[in-house]
C-alpha positions as CSV (number, residue, x, y, z in Angstrom):
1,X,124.8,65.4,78.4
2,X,128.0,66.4,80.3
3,X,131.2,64.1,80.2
4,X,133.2,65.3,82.6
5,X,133.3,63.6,85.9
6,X,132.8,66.4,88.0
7,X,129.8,67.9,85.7
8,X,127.9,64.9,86.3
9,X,128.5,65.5,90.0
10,X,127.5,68.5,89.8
11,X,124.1,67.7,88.1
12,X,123.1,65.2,91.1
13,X,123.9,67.7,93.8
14,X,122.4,70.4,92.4
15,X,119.2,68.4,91.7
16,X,119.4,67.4,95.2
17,X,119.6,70.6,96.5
18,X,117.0,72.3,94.6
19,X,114.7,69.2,96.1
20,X,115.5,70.2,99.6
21,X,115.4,74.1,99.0
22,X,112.3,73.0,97.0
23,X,110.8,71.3,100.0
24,X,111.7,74.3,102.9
25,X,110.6,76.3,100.6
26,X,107.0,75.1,100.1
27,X,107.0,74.3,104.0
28,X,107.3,77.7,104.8
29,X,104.5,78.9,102.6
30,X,102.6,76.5,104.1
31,X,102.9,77.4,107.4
32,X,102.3,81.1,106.1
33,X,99.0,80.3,104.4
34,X,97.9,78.6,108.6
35,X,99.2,81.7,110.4
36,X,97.3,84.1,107.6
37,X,94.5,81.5,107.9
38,X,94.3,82.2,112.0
39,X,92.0,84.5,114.3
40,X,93.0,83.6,117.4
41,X,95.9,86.3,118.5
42,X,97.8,83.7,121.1
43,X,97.7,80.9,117.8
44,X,98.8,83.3,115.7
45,X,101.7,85.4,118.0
46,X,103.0,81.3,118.4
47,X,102.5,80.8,114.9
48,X,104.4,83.9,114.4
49,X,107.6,83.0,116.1
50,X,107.8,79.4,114.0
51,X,107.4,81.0,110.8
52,X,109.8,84.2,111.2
53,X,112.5,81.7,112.5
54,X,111.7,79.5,108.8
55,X,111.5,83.0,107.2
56,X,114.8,83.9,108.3
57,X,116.5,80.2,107.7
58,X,115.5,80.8,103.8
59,X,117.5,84.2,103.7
60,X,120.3,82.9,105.4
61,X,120.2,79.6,102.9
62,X,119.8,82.4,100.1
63,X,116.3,80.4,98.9
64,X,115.0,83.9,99.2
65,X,116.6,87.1,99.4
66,X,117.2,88.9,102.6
67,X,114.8,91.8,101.8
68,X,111.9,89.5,100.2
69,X,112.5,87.6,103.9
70,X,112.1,91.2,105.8
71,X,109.3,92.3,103.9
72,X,107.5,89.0,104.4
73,X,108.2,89.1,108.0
74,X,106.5,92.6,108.3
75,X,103.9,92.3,106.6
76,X,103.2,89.2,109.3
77,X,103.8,90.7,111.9
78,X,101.3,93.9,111.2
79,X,98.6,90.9,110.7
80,X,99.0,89.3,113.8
81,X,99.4,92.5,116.1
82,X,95.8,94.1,114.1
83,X,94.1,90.8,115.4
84,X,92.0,91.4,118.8
């Protein structure tokens, strides 16, 4: 265990972040699996818009890497615009 002041600072923080990164995280995969999940092309171009935006907050919190966020992003985006 750490002695220093500032480690054990450090320890809650970071266990706090990883929580919330944790929990944005999970929340965007979740709304991933619904918009994957959907057949109706207005839902889904909606659905779309929500999850890109979440998509793009993870890369610019660096929970994911910019290019795992763009490929994720495309790979959506050819799935909603192949629905009728």
């Amino acid at each position: 265990m750490a002695n220093h002041k500032s480690s054990l600072k450090r320890i809650r923080s970071t266990e706090a972040k990883r929580l919330r990164n944790r929990y944005q995280h999970k929340t965007t995969r979740t709304f991933i699996k619904k918009l994957v999940g959907s057949t109706d092309k207005a839902e889904a171009t909606e659905l779309y818009k929500k999850v890109a935006g979440m998509i793009d907050k993870l890369a610019k919190r660096n929970i994911i890497h910019k290019n795992n966020a763009s490929n994720k992003k495309s790979k959506l985006a050819k799935l909603v615009n192949a629905l009728d």
